[in-house]
C-alpha positions in Angstrom: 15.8 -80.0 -61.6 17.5 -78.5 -64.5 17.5 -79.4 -68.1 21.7 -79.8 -67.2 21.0 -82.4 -64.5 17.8 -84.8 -65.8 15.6 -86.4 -62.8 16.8 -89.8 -63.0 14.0 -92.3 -63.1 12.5 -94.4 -60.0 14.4 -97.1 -61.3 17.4 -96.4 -60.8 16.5 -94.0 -57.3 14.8 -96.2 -55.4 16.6 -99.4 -55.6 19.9 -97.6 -55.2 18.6 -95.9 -52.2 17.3 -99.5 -50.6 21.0 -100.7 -50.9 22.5 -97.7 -49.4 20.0 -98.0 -46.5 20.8 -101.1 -45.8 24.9 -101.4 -46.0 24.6 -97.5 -43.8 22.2 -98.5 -41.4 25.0 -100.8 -39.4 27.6 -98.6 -40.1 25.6 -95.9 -37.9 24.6 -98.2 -35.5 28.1 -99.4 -35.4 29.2 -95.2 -35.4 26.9 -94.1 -33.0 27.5 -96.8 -30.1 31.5 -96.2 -30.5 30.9 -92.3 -30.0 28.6 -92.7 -26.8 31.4 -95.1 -26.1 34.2 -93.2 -26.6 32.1 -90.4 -24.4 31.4 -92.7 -21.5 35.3 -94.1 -21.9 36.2 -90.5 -21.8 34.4 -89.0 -19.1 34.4 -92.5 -16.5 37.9 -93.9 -17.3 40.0 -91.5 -18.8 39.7 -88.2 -17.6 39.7 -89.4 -14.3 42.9 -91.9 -14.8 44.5 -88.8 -16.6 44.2 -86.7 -13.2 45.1 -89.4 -11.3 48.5 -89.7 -13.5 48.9 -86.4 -12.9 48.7 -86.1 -9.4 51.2 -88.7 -9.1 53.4 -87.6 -11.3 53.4 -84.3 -9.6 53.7 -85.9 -6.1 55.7 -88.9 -7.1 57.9 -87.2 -9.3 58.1 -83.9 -10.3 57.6 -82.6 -6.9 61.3 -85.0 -4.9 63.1 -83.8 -8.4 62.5 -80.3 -7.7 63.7 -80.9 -4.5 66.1 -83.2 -5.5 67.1 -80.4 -7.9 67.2 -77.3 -5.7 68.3 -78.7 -2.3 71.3 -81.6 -4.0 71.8 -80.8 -7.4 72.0 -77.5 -7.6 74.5 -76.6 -4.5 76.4 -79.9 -5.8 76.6 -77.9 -9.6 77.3 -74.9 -7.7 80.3 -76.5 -5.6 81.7 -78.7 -8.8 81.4 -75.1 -11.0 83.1 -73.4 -8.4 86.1 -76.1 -7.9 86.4 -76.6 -11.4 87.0 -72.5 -11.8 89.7 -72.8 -8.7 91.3 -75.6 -10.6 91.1 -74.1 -14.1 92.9 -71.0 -12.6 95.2 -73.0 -11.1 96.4 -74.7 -13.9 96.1 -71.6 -15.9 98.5 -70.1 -13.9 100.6 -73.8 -14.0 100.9 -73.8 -17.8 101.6 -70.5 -18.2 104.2 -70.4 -15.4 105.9 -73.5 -17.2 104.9 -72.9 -21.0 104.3 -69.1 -21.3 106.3 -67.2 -19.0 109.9 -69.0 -19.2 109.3 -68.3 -23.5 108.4 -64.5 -22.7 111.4 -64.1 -20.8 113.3 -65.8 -23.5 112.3 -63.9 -26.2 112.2 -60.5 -24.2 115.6 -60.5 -22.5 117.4 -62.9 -25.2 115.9 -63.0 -28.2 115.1 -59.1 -28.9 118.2 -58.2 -27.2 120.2 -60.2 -29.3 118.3 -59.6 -32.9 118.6 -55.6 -32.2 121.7 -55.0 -30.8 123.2 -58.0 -32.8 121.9 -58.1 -36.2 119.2 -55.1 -36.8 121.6 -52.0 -35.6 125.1 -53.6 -37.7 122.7 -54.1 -40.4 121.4 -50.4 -40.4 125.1 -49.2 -40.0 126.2 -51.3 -43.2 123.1 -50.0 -45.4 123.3 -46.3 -44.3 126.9 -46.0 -44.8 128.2 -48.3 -47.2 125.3 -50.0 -49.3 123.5 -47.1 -49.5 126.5 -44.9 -51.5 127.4 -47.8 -53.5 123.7 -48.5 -54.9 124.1 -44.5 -55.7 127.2 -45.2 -57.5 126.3 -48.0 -59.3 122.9 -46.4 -60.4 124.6 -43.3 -61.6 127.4 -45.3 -64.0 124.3 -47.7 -65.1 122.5 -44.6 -66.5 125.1 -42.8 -68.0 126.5 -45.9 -70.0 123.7 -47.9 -70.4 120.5 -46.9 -70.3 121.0 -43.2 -72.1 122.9 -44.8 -75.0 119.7 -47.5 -75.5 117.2 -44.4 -75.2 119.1 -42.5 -77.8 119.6 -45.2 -79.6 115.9 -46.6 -79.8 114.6 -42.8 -80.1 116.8 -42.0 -83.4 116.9 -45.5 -85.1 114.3 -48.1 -84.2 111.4 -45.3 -84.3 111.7 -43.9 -87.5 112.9 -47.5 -89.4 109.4 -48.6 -88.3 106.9 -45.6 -88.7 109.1 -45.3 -92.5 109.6 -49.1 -93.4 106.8 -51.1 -91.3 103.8 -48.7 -90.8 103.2 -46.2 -93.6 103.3 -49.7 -96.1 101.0 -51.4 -94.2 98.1 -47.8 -93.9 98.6 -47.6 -97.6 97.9 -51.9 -98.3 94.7 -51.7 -95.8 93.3 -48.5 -97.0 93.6 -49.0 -100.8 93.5 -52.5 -101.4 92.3 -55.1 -98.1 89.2 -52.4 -97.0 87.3 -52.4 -100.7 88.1 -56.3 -100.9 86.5 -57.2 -97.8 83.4 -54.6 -98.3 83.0 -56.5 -101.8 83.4 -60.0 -100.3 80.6 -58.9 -97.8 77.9 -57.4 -99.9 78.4 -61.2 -102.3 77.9 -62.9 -99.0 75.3 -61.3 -97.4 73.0 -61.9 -100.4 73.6 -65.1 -100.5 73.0 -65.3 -97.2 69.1 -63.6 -97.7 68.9 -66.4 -100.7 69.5 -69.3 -98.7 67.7 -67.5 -95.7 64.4 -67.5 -98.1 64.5 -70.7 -99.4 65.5 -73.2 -96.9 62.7 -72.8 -94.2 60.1 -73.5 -97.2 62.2 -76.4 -98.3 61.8 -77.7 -94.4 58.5 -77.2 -93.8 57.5 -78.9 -97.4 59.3 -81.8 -96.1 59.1 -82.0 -92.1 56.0 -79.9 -90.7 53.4 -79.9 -93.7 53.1 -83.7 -93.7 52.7 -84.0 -90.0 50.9 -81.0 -89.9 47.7 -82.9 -92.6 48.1 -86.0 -90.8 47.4 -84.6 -87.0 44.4 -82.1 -88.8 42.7 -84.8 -90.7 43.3 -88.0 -89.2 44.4 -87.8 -85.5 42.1 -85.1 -84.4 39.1 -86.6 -86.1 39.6 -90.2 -85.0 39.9 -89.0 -81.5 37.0 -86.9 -81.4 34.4 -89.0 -82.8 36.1 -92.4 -81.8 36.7 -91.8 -78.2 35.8 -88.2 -76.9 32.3 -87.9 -77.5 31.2 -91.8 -76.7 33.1 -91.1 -73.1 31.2 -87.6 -72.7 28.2 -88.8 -73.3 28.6 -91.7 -71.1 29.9 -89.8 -68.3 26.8 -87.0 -68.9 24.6 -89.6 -69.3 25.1 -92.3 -67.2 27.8 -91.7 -64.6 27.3 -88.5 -63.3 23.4 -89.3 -62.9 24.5 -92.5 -60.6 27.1 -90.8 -58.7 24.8 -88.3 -57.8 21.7 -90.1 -56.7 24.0 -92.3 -54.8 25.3 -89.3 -53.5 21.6 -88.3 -52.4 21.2 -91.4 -51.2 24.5 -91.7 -49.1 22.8 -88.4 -47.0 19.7 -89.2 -46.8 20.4 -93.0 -45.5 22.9 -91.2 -43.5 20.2 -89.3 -41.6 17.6 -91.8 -41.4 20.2 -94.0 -40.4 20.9 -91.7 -37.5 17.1 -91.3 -36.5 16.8 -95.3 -36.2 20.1 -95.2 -34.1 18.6 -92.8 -31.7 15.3 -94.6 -31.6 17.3 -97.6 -30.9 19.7 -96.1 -28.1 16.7 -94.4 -26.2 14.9 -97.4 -25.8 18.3 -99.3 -24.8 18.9 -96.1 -21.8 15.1 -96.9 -20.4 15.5 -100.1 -20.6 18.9 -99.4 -18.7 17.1 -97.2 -16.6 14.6 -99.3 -15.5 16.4 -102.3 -15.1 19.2 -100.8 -13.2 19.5 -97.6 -12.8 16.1 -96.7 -10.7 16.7 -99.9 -8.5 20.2 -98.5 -7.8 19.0 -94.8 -7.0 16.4 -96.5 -4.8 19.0 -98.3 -2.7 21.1 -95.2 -2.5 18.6 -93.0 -1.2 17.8 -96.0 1.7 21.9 -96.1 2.2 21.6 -92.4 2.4 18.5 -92.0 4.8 20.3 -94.9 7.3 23.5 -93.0 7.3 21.8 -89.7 8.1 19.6 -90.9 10.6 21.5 -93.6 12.0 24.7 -92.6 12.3 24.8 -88.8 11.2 22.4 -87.6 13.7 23.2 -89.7 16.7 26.6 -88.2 16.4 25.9 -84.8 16.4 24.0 -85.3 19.4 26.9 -86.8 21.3 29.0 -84.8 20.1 26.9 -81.5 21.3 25.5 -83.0 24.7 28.4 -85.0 25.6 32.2 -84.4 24.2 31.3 -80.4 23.7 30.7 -80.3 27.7 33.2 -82.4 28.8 35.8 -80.4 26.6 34.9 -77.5 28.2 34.9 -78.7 31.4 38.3 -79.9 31.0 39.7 -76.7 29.6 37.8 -74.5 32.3 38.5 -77.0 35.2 42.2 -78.5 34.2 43.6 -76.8 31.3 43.4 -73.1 32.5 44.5 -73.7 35.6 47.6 -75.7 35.1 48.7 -73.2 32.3 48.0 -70.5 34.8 50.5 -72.7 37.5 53.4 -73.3 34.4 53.5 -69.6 34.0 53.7 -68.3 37.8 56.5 -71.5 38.1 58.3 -70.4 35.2 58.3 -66.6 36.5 59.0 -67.9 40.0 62.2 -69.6 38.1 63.1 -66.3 36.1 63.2 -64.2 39.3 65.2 -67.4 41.1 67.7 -67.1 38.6 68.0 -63.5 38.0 68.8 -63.4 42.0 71.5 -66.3 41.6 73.1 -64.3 38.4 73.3 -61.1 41.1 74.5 -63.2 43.9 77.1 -64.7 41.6 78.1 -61.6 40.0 78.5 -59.4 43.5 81.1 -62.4 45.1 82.9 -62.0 42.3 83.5 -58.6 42.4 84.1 -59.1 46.2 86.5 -61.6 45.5 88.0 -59.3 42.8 88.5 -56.3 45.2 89.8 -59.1 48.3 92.5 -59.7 45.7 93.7 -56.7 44.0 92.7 -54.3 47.5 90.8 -51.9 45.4 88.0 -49.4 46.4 84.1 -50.4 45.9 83.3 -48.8 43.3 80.0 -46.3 42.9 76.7 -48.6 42.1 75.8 -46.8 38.4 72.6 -44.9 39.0 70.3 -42.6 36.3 71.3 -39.0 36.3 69.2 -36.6 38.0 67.7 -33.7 36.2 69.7 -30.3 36.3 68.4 -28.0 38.7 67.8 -24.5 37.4 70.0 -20.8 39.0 67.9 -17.5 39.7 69.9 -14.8 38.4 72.4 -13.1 40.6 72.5 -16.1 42.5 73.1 -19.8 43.0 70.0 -20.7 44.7 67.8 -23.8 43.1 64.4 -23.6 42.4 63.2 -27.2 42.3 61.4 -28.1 39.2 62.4 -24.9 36.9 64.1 -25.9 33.8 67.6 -25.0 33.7 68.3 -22.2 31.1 71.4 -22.3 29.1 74.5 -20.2 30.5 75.2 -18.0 26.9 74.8 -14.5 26.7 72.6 -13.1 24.1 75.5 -11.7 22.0 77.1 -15.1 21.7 73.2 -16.6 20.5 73.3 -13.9 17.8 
C-alpha cells in the first residue's frame, strides 16, 4: 500500500475481520435460503398461479365482456345514440318552432318593417332636408361672428403682449443671471462632494471593517485551525479512515467466504434432499411408469388394433355404406316423385284454366333449331352448312 493509505496493523485487521465473519455469516445464510426460496416460490407457485389467473381472467372475464360488449352493449349504444339524435332533432326543431321562428317572423315582418319605413326613412328626410341646411347656417354665422373675431383677436393682441412682456424678460433673466448661478452653485458642490467622497469610506472602515477585519485574521482563524481543524484531520486520517476501510475489506471478504460456507451448506442439504427423497420418489415413478405402459398402455393398443379397428371397419363396410347408399337412392326416388307430382299439378291446372276461360292449348316451349343454310340462286337447304348472312358486300364495306 501507499505511504497515503498505511497497512493497518494485525491488531486492528484481524479481530475486526472475526466480528464481521461472524454477524455476516447468518446474514448470508439467512440471504441465500430466501433467494433459492424466492426461486422455488417463483417458478412452483407463482408463475404457474399467475397463468392460471390469467386464463381465467381471459375465459371468465375478459372473454363474456367482449361479448357482452359487442353483441349487447354496443348495438344497445348504437340504438340509445341513434334515438337520442331522432329526439334531439325533434326537439330542435320543437324549440326553434316555438322559441326561434315565431321571434324571426317578428322581427322580420314587424320589427324591420316598422323601424325603416317608420323611424329610419322620416329620420333621413328630416336630416337631409331640414337639419342638414340649418347645421350649414348655423356653422356659417358661428364663424363669421365668433370664431374670426377670437382668431384676430388672439393673433394681434395676446401674441405679441406675451413674446414682448412675458418671454423676452424671462431669456434675458435665465441667460444672464440664473445659468452662471447655477454653474457656480455646481462646481462648489461637486467638490464638496469629492471631499466627503474621500474621507468618509476611510472614516468607516477605521471604525467598522478594520476591527473585525484583525479580530477574524488573528484570533478566529488561528483558534480554529489549531484548536479544532487539525486535531479532527488527523483523527479522521489517522484513525477513522483506516477503520472504515478495513471494515470495509472485511465486509467483502466475509461477504464471500460467507457465501462459499452457504453453498457448502445448501449442497450438502440438496443430497441429503436427494437421497432421502428425491431418488426414492424417481424410483417409484419409473415403477408407476413401467405398470402403466405395460399394463394398461400396451394391452390397449392391442385391443384397440385386433379388436375395435376390425369391428369398425366391419361396420362401416357391412352397415354404414350400405344404408348411406339406400338414403341416397330413397331420397332421389323422392325427388323424381315429387318432381312428377309438381308436373301433374301444374298440367290440371292449366287444364282447368283452359276448361274455364275456353282458350286454345297453347305450344309446349321447345329449344330452337339451328338455321339451315340457302345455295345461291336458290332456296334449297343443305343440312349442316352454316347459314351465311343475307348482306351484300357493298353494304359490309
Amino acid at each position: 500500500m501507499s505511504m497515503e493509505h498505511p497497512t493497518p496493523p494485525a491488531l486492528i485487521r484481524i479481530p475486526v475481520r472475526i466480528v464481521v465473519l461472524v454477524a455476516v455469516l447468518p446474514v448470508r445464510i439467512a440471504w441465500d435460503a430466501l433467494t433459492a426460496g424466492g426461486r422455488l416460490l417463483d417458478r412452483a407457485l407463482l408463475r404457474p398461479a399467475g397463468r392460471g389467473l390469467e386464463w381465467f381472467f381471459d375465459h371468465a372475464v375478459a372473454l363474456p365482456a367482449r361479448w357482452l360488449y359487442r353483441w349487447l352493449l354496443a348495438p344497445a349504444g348504437r340504438g340509445i345514440a341513434i334515438g337520442a339524435e331522432w329526439l334531439g332533432a325533434a326537439l330542435m326543431w320543437l324549440l326553434k318552432a316555438v322559441l326561434v321562428w315565431p321571434w324571426v317572423a317578428l322581427w322580420r315582418y314587424v320589427v324591420v318593417p316598422v323601424a325603416r319605413y317608420g323611424i329610419a326613412v322620416p329620420a333621413v328626410w328630416l336630416y337631409r332636408r331640414v337639419l342638414s341646411p340649418l347645421g350649414t347656417c348655423c356653422f356659417f354665422l358661428l364663424e363669421k361672428l365668433v370664431l374670426v373675431p377670437l382668431a384676430a383677436l388672439f393673433r394681434y393682441v395676446l401674441v405679441p403682449l406675451l413674446r414682448y412682456g412675458v418671454a423676452v424678460p424671462a431669456v434675458w433673466l435665465d441667460r444672464y443671471v440664473l445659468t452662471p448661478l447655477g454653474r457656480g452653485l455646481g462646481r462648489l458642490f461637486r467638490q464638496v462632494g469629492r471631499g466627503l467622497g474621500w474621507f468618509l469610506p476611510r472614516l468607516g472602515l477605521a471604525l467598522f471593517v478594520w476591527p473585525w477585519v484583525g479580530l477574524w485574521r488573528y484570533v478566529v482563524v488561528p483558534v480554529v485551525r489549531y484548536g479544532i481543524v487539525l486535531p479532527v484531520g488527523r483523527l479522521w486520517n489517522r484513525v477513522l479512515v483506516p477503520v472504515g476501510r478495513e471494515v470495509r475489506d472485511a465486509l467483502g471478504l466475509c461477504w464471500r467466504v460467507a457465501g462459499f460456507v452457504s453453498r457448502a451448506v445448501g449442497r450438502g442439504l440438496k443430497w441429503l434432499a436427494w437421497n432421502l427423497l428425491g431418488r426414492p420418489l424417481v424410483h417409484v415413478w419409473h415403477g408407476l411408469r413401467w405398470c402403466g405402459r405395460n399394463l394398461v398402455a400396451r394391452p390397449a393398443a392391442r385391443v384397440w388394433n385386433s379388436v375395435l379397428r376390425p369391428a369398425g371397419h366391419w361396420v362401416r363396410d357391412a352397415l354404414w355404406a350400405p344404408a348411406r347408399r339406400a338414403a341416397v337412392e330413397a331420397g332421389r326416388a323422392a325427388k323424381d316423385a315429387l318432381s312428377s307430382a309438381r308436373a301433374t299439378v301444374r298440367e290440371a291446372r292449366r287444364d282447368a284454366w283452359r276448361a274455364l276461360v275456353g282458350a286454345a292449348r297453347p305450344v309446349e316451349p321447345r329449344e330452337p333449331g339451328a338455321a339451315r343454310a340457302r345455295t345461291l340462286g336458290s332456296t334449297t337447304n343443305v343440312s349442316g352448312a352454316v347459314p351465311a348472312p343475307e348482306i351484300s358486300l357493298r353494304k359490309r364495306g
